[in-house]
N, C-alpha and C positions, 0 to 999 in steps of 0.2 A: 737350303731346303732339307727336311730330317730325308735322313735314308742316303743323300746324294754324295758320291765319292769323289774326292778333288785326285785329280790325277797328279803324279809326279813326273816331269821330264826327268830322262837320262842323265842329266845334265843334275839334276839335282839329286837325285838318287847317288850319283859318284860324289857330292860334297858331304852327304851326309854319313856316309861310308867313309872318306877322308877324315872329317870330323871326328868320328865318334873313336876311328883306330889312332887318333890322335891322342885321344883325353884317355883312353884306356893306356894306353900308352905310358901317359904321366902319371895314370895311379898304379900301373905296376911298378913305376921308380919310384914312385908317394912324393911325386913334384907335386908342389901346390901354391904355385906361384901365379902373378896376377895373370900373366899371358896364356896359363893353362885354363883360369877360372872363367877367361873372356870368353878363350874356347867353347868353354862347355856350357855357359850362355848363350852363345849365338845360336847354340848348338839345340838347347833345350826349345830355344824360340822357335824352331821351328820343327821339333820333333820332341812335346816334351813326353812323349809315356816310354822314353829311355831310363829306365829308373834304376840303370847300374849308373849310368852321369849323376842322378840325384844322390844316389847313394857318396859318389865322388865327392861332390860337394857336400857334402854332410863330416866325411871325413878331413874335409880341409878345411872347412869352419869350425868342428867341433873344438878343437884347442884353443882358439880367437872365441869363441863365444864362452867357455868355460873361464877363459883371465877376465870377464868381465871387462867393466868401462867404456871408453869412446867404442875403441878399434869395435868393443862384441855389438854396440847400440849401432855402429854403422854396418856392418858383417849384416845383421838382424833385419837392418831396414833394408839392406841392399836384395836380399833374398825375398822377402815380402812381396819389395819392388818387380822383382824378376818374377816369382808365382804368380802374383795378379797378371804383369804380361802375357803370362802363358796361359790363364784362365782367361781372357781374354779372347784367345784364338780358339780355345779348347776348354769349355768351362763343365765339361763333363772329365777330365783328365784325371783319373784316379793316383797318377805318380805325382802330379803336382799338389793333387789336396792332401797325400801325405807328407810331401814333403813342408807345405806351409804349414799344417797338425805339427810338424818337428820341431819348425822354426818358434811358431808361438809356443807350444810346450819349455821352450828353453827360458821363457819370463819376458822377454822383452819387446815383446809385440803390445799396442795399445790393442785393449780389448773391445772399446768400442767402436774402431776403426773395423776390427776383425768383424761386429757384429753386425754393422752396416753393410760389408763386402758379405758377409752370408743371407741377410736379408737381400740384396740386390742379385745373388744369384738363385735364390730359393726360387722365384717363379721357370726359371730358366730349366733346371735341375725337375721338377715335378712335371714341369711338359715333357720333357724329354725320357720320364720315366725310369733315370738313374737307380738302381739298386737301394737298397735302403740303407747301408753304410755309408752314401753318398747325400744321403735325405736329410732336408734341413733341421730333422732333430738331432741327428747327428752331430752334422757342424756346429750347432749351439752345442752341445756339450761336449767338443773338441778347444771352445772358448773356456768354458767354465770348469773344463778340467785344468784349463793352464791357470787360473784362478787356485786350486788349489795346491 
């Protein structure tokens, strides 16, 4: 229901406080191993407008997407993977539309997949009355920028 606020138990308020002093944690040491990256997955799934974690991950991807190849084609899809999850819960989430805007910018996103997932949220996004950097002209030309 627009307007209605989902409450948090105590209970989950303290994992995601654990969480998050976790993954910062690893990027003050610039760990970025898979056990940190799982982390900050579960982490985003259920709180993604944390967008020092996005940021996280951006830093532990950027070296694996930059060599190219399998490892950056799976890194690439795997993040996709995880934004749509989170668009999914939260498809007004400004930290996850930049951070998929990052991922597709890097080249290796199919574009028509991208323009499908923007048509499918476009009615979503005008009901809800999103900002106009969030407006489906926008994300069309967050596609066709990575085109160029």
């Amino acid at each position: 229901m627009h307007g209605a606020q989902t409450l948090i138990s105590p209970v989950q308020v303290a994992a995601i406080k654990q969480g998050t002093t976790l993954v910062l944690e690893c990027r003050r040491q610039h760990r970025y191993d898979e056990a940190a990256l799982k982390a900050s997955e579960k982490l985003l799934k259920v709180v993604p407008e944390i967008y020092t974690i996005w940021n996280y991950r951006r830093e532990a991807l950027q070296p694996i997407l930059k060599a190219g190849g399998e490892a950056a084609q799976k890194a690439a899809d795997n993040e996709l993977a995880l934004t749509q999850a989170c668009l999914l819960e939260n498809p007004k989430s400004y930290s996850t539309w930049h951070h998929r805007k990052w991922v597709v910018l890097q080249g290796l996103a199919d574009l028509q997949k991208e323009l499908k997932l923007v048509a499918r949220y476009s009615t979503c996004l005008r009901n809800f009355g999103v900002a106009a950097d969030m407006s489906v002209d926008s994300l069309w030309w967050l596609v066709v920028g990575a085109v160029r």
